[in-house]
VOZASE-588519 format. One line per field, with one value per residue (C-alpha): residue in three letters; x, y, z. Coordinates in steps of 0.5 Angstrom, whole numbers, plus 500, padded with zeros to 3 digits. Example, Ala and Ser with C-alpha at 12.3 -4.5 7.8 and 13.67 -1.06 7.14 Angstrom:
BEGIN
residuo	ALA, SER
c1	525, 527
c2	491, 498
c3	516, 514
// end
This chain:
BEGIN
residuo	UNK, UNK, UNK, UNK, UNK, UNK, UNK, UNK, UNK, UNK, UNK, UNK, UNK, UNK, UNK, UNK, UNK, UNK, UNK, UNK, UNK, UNK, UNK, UNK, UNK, UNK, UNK, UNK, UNK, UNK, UNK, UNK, UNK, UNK, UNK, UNK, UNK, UNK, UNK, UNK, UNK, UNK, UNK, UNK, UNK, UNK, UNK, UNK, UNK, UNK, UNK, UNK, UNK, UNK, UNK, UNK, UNK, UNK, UNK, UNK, UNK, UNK, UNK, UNK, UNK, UNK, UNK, UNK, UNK, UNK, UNK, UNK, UNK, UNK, UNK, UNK, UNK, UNK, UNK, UNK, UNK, UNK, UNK, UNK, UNK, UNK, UNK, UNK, UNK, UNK, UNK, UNK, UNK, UNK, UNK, UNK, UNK, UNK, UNK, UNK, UNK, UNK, UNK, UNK, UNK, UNK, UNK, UNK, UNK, UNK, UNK, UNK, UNK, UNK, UNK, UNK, UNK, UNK, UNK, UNK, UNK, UNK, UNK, UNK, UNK, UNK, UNK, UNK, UNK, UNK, UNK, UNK, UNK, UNK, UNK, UNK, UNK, UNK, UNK, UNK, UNK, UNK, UNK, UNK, UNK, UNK, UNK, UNK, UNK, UNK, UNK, UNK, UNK, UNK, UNK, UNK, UNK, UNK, UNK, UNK, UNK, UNK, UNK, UNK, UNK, UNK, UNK, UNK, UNK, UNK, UNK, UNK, UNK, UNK, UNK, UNK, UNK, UNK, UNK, UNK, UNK, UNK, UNK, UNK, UNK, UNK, UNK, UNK, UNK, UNK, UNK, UNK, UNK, UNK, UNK, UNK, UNK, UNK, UNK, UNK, UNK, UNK, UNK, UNK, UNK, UNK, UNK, UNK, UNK, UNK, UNK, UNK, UNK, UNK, UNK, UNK, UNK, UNK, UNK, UNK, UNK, UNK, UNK, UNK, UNK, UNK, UNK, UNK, UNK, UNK, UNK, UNK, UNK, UNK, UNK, UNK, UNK, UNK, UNK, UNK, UNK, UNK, UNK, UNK, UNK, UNK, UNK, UNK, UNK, UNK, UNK, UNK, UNK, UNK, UNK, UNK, UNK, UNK, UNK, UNK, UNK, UNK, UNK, UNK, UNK, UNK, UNK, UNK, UNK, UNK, UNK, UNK, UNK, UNK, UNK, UNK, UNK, UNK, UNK, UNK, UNK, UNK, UNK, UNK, UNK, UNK, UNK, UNK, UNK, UNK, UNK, UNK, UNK, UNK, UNK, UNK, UNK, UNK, UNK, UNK, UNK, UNK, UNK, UNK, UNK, UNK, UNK, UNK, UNK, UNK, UNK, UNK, UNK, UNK, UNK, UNK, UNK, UNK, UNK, UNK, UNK, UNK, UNK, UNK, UNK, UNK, UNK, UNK, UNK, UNK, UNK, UNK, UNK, UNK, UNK, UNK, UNK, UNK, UNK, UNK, UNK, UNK, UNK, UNK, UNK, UNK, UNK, UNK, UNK, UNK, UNK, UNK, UNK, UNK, UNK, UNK, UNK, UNK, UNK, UNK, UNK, UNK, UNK, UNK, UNK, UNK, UNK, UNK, UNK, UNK, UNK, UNK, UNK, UNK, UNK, UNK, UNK, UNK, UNK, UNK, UNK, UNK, UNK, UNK, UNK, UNK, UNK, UNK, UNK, UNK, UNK, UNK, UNK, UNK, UNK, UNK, UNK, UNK, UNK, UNK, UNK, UNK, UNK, UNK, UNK, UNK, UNK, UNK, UNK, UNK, UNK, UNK, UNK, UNK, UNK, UNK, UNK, UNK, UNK, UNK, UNK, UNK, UNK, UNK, UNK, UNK, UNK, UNK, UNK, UNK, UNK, UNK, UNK, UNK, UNK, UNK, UNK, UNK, UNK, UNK, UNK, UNK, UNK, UNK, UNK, UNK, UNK, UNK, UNK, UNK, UNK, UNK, UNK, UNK, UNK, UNK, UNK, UNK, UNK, UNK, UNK, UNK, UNK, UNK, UNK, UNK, UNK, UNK, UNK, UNK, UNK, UNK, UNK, UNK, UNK, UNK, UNK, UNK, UNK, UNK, UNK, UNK, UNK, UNK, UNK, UNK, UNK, UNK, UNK, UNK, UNK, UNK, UNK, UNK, UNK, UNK, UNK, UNK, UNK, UNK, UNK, UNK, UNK, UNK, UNK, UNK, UNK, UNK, UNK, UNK, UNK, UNK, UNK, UNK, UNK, UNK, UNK, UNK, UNK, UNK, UNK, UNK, UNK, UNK, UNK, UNK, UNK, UNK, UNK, UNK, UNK, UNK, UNK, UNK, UNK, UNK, UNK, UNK, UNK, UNK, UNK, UNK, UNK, UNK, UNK, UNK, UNK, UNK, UNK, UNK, UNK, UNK, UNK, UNK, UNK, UNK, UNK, UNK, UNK, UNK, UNK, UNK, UNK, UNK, UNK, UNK, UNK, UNK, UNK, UNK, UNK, UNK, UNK, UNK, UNK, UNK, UNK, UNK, UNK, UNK, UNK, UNK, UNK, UNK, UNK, UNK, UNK, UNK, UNK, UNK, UNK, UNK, UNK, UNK, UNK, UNK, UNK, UNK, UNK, UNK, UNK, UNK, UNK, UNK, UNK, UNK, UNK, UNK, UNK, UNK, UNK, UNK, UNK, UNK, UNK, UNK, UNK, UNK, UNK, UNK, UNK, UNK, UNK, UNK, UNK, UNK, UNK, UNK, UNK, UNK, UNK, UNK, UNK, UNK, UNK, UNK, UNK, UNK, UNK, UNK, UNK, UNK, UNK, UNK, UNK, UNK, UNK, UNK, UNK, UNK, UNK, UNK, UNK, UNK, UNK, UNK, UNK, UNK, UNK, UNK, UNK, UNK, UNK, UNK, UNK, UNK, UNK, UNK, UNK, UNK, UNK
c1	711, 718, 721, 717, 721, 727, 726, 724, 730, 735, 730, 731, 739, 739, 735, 740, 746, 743, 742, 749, 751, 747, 748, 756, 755, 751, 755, 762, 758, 756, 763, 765, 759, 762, 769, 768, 762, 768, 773, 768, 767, 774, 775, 770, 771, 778, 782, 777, 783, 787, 784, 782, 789, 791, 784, 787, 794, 791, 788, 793, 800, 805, 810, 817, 818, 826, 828, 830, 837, 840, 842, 850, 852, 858, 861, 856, 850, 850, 848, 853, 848, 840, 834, 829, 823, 823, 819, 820, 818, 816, 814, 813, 813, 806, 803, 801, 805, 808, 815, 817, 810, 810, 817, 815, 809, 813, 818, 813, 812, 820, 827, 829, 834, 835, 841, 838, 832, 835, 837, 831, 829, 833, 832, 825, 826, 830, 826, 821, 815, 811, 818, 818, 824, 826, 826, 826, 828, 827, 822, 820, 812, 809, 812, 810, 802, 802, 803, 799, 793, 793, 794, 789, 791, 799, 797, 804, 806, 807, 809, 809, 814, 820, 827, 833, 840, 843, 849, 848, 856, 857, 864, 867, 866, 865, 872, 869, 862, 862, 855, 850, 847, 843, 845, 848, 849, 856, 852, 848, 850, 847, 846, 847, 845, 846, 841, 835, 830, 829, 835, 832, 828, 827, 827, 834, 840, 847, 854, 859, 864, 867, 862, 856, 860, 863, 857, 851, 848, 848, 846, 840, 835, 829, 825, 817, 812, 805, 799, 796, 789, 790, 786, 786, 791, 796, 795, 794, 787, 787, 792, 790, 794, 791, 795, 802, 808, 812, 820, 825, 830, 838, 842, 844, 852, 856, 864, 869, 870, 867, 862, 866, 873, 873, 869, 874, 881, 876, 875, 882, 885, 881, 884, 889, 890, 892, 890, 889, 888, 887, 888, 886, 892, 888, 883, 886, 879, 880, 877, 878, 880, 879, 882, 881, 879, 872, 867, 859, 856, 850, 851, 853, 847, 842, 847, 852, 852, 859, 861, 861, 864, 870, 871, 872, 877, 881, 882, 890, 889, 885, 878, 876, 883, 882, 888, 889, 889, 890, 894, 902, 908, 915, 914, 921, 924, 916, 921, 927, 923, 924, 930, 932, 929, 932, 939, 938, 935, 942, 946, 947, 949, 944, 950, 954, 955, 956, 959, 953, 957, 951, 952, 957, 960, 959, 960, 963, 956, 955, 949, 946, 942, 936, 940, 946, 951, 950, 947, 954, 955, 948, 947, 941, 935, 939, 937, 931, 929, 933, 931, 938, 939, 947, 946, 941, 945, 951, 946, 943, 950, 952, 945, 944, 936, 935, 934, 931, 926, 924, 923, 918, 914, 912, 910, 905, 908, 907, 901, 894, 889, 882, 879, 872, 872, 877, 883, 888, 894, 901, 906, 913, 917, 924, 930, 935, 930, 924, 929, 931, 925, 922, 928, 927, 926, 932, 937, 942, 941, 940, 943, 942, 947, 950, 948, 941, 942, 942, 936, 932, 934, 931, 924, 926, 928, 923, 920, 913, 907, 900, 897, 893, 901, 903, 897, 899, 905, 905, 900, 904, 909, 905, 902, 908, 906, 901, 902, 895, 890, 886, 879, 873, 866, 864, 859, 854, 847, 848, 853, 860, 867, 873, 879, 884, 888, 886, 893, 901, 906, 911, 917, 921, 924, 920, 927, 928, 921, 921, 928, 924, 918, 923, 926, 919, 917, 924, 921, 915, 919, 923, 928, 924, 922, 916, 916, 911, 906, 905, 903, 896, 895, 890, 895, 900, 898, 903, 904, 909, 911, 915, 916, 916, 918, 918, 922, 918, 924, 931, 931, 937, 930, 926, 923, 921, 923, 919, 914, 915, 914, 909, 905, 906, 913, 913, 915, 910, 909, 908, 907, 906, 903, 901, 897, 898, 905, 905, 899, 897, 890, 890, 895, 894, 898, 898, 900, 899, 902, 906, 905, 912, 914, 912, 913, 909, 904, 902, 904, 899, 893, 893, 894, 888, 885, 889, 885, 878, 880, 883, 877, 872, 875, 871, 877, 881, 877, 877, 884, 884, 879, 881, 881, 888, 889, 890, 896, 895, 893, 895, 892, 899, 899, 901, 895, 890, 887, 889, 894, 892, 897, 897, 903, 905, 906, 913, 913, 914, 923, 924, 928, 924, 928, 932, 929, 931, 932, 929, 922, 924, 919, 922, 924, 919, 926, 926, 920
c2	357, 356, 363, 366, 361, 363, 370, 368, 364, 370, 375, 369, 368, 377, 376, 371, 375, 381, 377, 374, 381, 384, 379, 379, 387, 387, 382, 387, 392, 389, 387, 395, 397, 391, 393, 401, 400, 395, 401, 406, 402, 400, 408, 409, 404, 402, 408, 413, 415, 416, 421, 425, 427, 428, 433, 436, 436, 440, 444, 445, 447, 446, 453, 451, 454, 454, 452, 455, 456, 452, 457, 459, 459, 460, 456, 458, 458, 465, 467, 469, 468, 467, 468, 475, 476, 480, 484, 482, 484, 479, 480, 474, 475, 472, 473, 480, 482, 489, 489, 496, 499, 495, 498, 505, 504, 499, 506, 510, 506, 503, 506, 504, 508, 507, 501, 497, 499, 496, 489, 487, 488, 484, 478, 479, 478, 472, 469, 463, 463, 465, 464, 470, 476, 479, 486, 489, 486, 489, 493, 497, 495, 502, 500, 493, 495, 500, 494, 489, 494, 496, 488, 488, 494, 490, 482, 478, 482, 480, 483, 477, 475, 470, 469, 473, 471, 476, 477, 480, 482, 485, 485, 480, 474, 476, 472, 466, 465, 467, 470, 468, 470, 470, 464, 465, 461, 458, 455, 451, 444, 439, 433, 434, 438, 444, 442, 442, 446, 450, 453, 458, 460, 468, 468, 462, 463, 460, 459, 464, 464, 461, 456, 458, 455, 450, 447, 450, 443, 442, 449, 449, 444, 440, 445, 445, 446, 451, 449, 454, 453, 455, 457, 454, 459, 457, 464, 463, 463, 461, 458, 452, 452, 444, 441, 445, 440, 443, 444, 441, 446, 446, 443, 448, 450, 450, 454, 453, 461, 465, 472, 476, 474, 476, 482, 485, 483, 487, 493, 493, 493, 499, 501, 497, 491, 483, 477, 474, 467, 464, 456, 453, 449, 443, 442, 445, 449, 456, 461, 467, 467, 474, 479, 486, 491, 486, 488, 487, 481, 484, 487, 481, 479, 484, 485, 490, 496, 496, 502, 499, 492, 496, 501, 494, 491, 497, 500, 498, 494, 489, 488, 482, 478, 473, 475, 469, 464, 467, 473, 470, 473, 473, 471, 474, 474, 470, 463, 464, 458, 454, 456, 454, 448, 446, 447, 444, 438, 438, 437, 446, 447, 453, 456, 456, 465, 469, 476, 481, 486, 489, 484, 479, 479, 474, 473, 479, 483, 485, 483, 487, 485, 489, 492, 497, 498, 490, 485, 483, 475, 472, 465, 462, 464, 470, 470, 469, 475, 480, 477, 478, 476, 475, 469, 467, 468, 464, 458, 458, 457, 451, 447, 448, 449, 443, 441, 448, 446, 439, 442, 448, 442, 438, 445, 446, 450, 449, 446, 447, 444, 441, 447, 446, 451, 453, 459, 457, 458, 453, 458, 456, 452, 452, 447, 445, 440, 445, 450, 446, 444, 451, 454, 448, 451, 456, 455, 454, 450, 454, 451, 453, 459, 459, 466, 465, 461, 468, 470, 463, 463, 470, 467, 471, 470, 465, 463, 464, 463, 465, 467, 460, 455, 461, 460, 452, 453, 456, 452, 445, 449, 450, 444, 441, 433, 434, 436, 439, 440, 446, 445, 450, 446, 444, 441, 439, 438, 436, 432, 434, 433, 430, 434, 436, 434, 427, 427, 424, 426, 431, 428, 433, 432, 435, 438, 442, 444, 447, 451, 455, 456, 459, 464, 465, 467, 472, 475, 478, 478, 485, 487, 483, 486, 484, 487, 492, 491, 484, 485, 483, 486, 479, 477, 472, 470, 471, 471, 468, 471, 473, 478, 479, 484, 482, 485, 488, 488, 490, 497, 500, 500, 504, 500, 503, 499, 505, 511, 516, 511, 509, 504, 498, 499, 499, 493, 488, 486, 479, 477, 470, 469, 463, 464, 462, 461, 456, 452, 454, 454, 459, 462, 467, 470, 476, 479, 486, 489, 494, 495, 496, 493, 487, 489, 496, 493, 486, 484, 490, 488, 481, 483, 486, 479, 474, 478, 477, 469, 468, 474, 468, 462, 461, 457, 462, 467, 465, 464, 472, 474, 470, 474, 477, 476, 481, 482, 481, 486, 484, 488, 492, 488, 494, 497, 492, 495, 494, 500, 505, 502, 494, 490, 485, 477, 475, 469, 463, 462, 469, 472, 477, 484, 487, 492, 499, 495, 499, 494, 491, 487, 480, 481, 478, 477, 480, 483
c3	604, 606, 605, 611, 615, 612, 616, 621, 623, 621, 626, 632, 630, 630, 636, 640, 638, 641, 647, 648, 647, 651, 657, 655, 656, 663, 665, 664, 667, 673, 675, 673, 677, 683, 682, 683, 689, 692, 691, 694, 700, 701, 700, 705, 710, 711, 708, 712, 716, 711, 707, 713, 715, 707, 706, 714, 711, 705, 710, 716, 716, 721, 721, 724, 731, 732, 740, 746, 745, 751, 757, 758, 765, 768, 775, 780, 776, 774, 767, 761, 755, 755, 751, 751, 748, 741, 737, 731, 724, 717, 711, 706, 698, 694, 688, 686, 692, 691, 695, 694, 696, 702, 704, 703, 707, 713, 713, 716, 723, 722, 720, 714, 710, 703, 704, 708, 704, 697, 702, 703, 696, 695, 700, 699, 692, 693, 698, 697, 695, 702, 706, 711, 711, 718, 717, 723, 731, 737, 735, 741, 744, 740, 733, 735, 736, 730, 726, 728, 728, 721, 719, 715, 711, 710, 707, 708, 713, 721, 727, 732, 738, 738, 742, 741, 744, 750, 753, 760, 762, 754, 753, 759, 756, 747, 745, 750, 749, 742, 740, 735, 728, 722, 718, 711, 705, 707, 713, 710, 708, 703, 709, 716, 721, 717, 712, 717, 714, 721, 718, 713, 718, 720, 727, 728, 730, 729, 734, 730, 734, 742, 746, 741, 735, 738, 742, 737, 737, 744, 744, 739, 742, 737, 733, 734, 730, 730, 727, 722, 718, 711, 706, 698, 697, 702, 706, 714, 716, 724, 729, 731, 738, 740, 735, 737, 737, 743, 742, 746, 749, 748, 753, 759, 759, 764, 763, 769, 769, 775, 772, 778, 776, 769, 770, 774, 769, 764, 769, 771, 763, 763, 755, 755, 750, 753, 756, 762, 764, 770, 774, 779, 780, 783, 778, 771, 770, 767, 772, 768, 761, 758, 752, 752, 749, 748, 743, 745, 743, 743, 737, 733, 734, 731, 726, 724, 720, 715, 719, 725, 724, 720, 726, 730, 724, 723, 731, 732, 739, 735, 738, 735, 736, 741, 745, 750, 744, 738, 740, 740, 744, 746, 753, 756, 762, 765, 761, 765, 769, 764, 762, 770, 770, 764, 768, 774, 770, 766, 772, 773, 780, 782, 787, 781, 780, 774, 775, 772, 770, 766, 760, 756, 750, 745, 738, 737, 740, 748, 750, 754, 761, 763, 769, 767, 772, 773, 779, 780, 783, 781, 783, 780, 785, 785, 777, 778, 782, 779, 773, 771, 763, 763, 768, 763, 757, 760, 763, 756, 753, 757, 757, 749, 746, 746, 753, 754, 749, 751, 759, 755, 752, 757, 761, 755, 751, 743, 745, 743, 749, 749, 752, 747, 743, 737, 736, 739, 735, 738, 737, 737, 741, 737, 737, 732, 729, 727, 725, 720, 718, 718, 714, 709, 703, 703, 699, 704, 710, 717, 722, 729, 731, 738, 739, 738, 744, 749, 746, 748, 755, 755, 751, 746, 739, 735, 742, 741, 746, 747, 754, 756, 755, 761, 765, 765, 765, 771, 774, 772, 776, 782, 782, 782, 780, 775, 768, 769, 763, 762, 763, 760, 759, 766, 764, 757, 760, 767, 764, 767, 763, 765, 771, 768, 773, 771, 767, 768, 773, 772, 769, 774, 780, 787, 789, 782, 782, 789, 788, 782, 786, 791, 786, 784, 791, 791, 786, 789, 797, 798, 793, 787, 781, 783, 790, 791, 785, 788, 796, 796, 803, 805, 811, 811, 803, 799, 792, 788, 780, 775, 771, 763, 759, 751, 746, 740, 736, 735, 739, 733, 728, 732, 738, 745, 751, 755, 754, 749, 742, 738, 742, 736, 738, 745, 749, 752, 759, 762, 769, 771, 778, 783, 790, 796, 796, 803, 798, 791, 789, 783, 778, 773, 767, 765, 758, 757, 750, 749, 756, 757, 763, 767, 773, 771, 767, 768, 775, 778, 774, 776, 784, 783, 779, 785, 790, 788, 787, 794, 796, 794, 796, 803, 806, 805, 806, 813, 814, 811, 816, 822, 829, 831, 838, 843, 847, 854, 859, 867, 873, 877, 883, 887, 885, 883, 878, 871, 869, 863, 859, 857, 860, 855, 857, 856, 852, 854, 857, 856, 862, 866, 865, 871, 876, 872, 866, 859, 858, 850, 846, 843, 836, 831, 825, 819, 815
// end
């Protein structure tokens, strides 16, 4: 009877073994199932939200939209650079996606030629997935339609609307402003600004050269944003316009130039190559800063073909240099006044005459004046209006390079400015020092030769300036007190600059100064060389100048003073100018090249500029404007009527003329 004990007690040991296991089991179970129902719940109930906005995230895109380029306007708010609306056309590469055949089908409604054909192949091809390609801007408002109403028949491509940069005044303002274009590789930075992903957008553009480089930033604004419904594939499906992130536009820049003065230096160039830069001598802000022949910045923006931008680069007259800050020249005889003031400063008399005979002698070489028979005894105002170069020579002789250059560079000269833009070149203001510093690498040491002293008096030699350290060198003289600096941004998004004339004093005597500007002022008086091209015809404002005419090169190796050379051999025409004479307002520069003459070429053309300047300043307008008195008309009193003819009031202590005495009008001096 024992062994079925046995048995079931090894049932009930199996039994309870089970059981453990399976409570052990459950209980395992029962905290899986806990812990997945507290995760759901938490999932559910706390982190609802942000599963919602990742699904959204999957089913919703944001396109960047570039900003509003910032507005350029010039002094008084007239429009230099804006933005249009442009027609554009997009084409995004996919899956299974035949660029080739979607170009031929695009040809039929757009123009593309096999060149640009294969460029777009290219770029399509080496674009990201699905990242837009622009082939085509500015399409007209029927290529526009026709391709919008055959979308359905196009996949990945669009036809939508954007901006694109204009310059209304086209070339006045090129080498300034600049112009905007399409971004390339070089442009593209690993950190910064420059490696926003808005860059390798279609539609954004990038400052290239002027203000638009220089202050591109400023200029871009925030990018915004377009949300698109997508679907599993990443193709658009709708646009969700509520859910838009509005970009901020770029900030407004305003220039101190003024639309109507540089329109007219343009139009009075015509043809001709130069520069023109203009000052306010009171402020230091650059009115008019302009080199011709120009180029339509327009065309930068849309592109250029290679023919196009080749024609530009090979053209002699060099359309793309910037001739007011790049372009480099002897100033000739415009730098007699520093060589003058130079004189006075080392204790010259400037009534000590030199016999002009037509040149001097030195060093076993006749240097030639301008003038061939001669001026005769010049002192040194005389000099300066006749722009006699054997007075020159001989102040130079005496007062030595380095006087001269000392005077130059604190007038500018040798300097770049900040103007707020890039280019300028700092041409060459030379002395023992930098002589023997440029000559360095020689074999042997160059000294400074006493005859190159002749050619630096003249501002010719190494002597090298470009056409804005004229304009300040003229308005510092004008001034007369200030060592004014140029000023070109007025202001960055209502926020204005700093004057120029906030700067030191000139370490010139008042008298020294004054005596050169009187020399300038016989320049353009009757018997200057700058007389008859510089009347203004605007009552008693009188202009005050001088003249430059800058040797190419030696005239023994080809070159031409006047007509009848090669152009690039002729001489180049400067005219430096400040106006009103009795209280200075505006000066200008003028470099005309190989325009074979200052007096010819240059100062015309900135009597044309000055007009319009001192045209528009309204206090001088109504001193230009004011009423001339009438002469007074009195009755004959034998007839008591008023005679046919006006009778004319002595002046005041003028003795009445004796009875049958010839009636005479008192004299009103020399003209």
């Amino acid at each position: 009877m024992a062994e079925p004990a046995i048995f079931f007690e090894e049932v009930n040991e199996r039994q309870g073994v089970f059981h453990r296991r399976a409570i052990l089991m459950g209980g395992f179970a029962g905290l899986g199932i806990a812990a997945l129902g507290g995760r759901l719940a938490y999932l559910q109930l706390l982190e609802t939200q942000r599963y919602e906005k990742l699904a959204t995230s999957n089913q919703f895109n944001f396109k960047l939209v570039p900003a509003p380029r910032g507005l350029i306007v010039d002094r008084n708010g007239a429009i230099l650079a804006a933005n249009r609306p442009n027609f554009r056309l997009l084409v995004s590469k996919d899956k299974d996606f035949d660029t080739e055949a979607t170009l031929q089908t695009l040809g039929e409604f757009v123009p593309l030629d096999d060149t640009r054909r294969r460029r777009l192949l290219r770029e399509i091809n080496s674009a990201p997935k699905r990242a837009p390609v622009s082939v085509m801007e500015d399409m007209s408002w029927e290529q526009f339609s026709a391709i919008n109403v055959r979308s359905a028949e196009l996949p990945n491509v669009t036809a939508d609307m954007g901006e694109v940069r204009v310059y209304p005044h086209g070339g006045a303002f090129a080498h300034v402003i600049g112009y905007v274009a399409k971004v390339n590789e070089s442009d593209i930075e690993k950190t910064g600004p420059n490696a926003d992903p808005i860059m390798f957008h279609p539609g954004f553009r990038i400052g290239k050269q002027g203000v638009e480089k220089a202050l591109d930033l400023d200029l871009r604004g925030r990018p915004g944003a377009k949300k698109v419904e997508v679907d599993a594939n990443g193709r658009e499906v709708r646009h969700d316009e509520a859910g838009d992130i509005p970009a901020v536009p770029g900030k407004e820049v305003q220039l101190t130039l003024d639309v109507d003065i540089q329109n007219r230096a343009l139009e009075v160039f015509g043809g001709e190559s130069g520069g023109v830069v203009m000052m306010d001598c009171r402020t230091g802000d650059i009115l008019c800063m302009m080199s011709a022949p120009s180029f339509d910045a327009n065309r930068f923006v849309r592109g250029l073909t290679g023919a196009e931008y080749r024609a530009l680069a090979n053209y002699e007259r060099k359309p793309l240099l910037d001739k007011c800050l790049s372009g480099l020249y002897p100033p000739g005889s415009t730098f007699k006044t520093m060589t003058a003031l130079a004189g006075l400063v080392a204790g010259v008399s400037p009534e000590d005459r030199v016999n002009c005979p037509g040149g001097m002698y030195f060093g076993g070489r006749f240097f030639h004046c301008h003038k061939k028979g001669g001026h005769g005894p010049q002192n040194m105002r005389d000099a300066i209006k006749n722009s006699c170069d054997t007075y020159f020579y001989s102040l130079a002789l005496r007062i030595g390079p380095t006087r001269i250059a000392q005077v130059a560079r604190e007038f500018g000269l040798g300097q770049t400015f900040d103007i707020g833009i890039p280019g300028q070149k700092k041409g060459i203001v030379p002395d023992p020092e930098w002589k023997k510093r440029y000559f360095r690498r020689t074999p042997a040491q160059q000294p400074w030769w006493p005859g190159e002293n002749l050619s630096y008096g003249i501002g010719q030699g190494y002597l090298q300036v470009n056409c804005l350290q004229l304009a300040v060198m003229t308005a510092r003289l004008a001034n007369g007190r200030k060592k004014l600096n140029p000023r070109l941004i007025k202001s960055i998004g209502g926020k204005e600059l700093p004057l120029g004339s906030e700067a030191p004093d000139l370490p010139f005597s008042h008298e020294h100064l004054e005596y050169v500007r009187s020399g300038m002022a016989a320049v353009t008086e009757a018997g200057g060389t700058a007389f008859t091209a510089s009347q203004l015809g605007l009552g008693d404002i009188l202009m005050a100048g001088k003249t430059g005419t800058a040797q190419v090169r030696n005239y023994d190796k080809g070159g031409s003073r006047g007509k009848g050379g090669a152009w690039g051999l002729r001489d180049h025409g400067l005219f430096v100018a400040f106006a009103p004479l009795d209280a200075p307002r505006y000066a200008l520069a003028v470099i005309v090249q190989h325009g074979m003459g200052g007096s010819t070429a240059a100062a015309p053309r900135a009597r044309e500029i000055m007009r319009v300047a001192l045209l528009k300043d309204p206090e001088l307008r109504a001193r230009i404007e004011k009423p001339v008195p009438m002469p007074e008309i009195r009755p004959d009193p034998e007839l008591d009527t008023v005679p046919d003819e006006p009778v004319f009031a002595s002046p005041p202590n003028t003795p009445t003329p004796a009875a049958g005495a010839p009636l005479t009008t008192p004299s009103r001096g020399p003209a």
